[in-house]
Residue, then its C-alpha position, 0 to 999 in steps of 0.5 A: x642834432x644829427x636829424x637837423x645835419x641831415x635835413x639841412x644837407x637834404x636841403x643844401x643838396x635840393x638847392x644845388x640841384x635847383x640852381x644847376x637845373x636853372x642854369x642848364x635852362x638858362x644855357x638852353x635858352x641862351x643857345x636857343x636864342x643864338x642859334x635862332x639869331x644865326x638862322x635870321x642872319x643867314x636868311x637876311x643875307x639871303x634877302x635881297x636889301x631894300x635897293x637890290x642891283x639886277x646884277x648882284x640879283x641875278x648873280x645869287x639866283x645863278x650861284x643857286x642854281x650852280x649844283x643842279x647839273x653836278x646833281x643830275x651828272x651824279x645821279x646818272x652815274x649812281x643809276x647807271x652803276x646800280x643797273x650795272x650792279x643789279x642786272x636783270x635776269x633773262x626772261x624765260x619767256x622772251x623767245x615763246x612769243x617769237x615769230x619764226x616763220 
């Protein structure tokens, strides 16, 4: 009798884990389709429609251009901080080759 409890909770505990597996692989599936669905319409609102207006054309290619001179301001002023952070050490031979006739 106790052989037969044990077989039949092994078995329950196997169905158990079998559909927790199933419905961790259907909720990937699920979150995989709705991420794959966000991307396609954030990329469809990127594309222009059949009929596009020059202006609203226009007007996207220029929001999309908007952060390219914040970038380059940024980088200047990272530069400019690490050469101010990292200075060059004096050359020890600078003044050997110098002309001092």
């Amino acid at each position: 009798m106790r052989a037969r409890a044990a077989k039949l909770a092994a078995r329950e505990a196997a169905d158990a884990a079998r559909v927790a597996r199933e419905r961790s692989a259907a909720a990937a599936e699920a979150t995989a389709a709705a991420a794959e669905k966000a991307e396609e319409a954030s990329a469809a609102a990127l594309l222009p429609s059949v009929f596009s207006i020059p202006k609203e054309i226009r007007a996207l290619e220029k929001r999309q251009r908007a952060g390219k001179y914040a970038k380059k301001v940024k980088a200047k002023k990272r530069r400019k901080m690490h050469e101010l952070s990292n200075p060059l050490e004096p050359d020890e031979f600078a003044d050997m080759w110098k002309n001092d006739d």
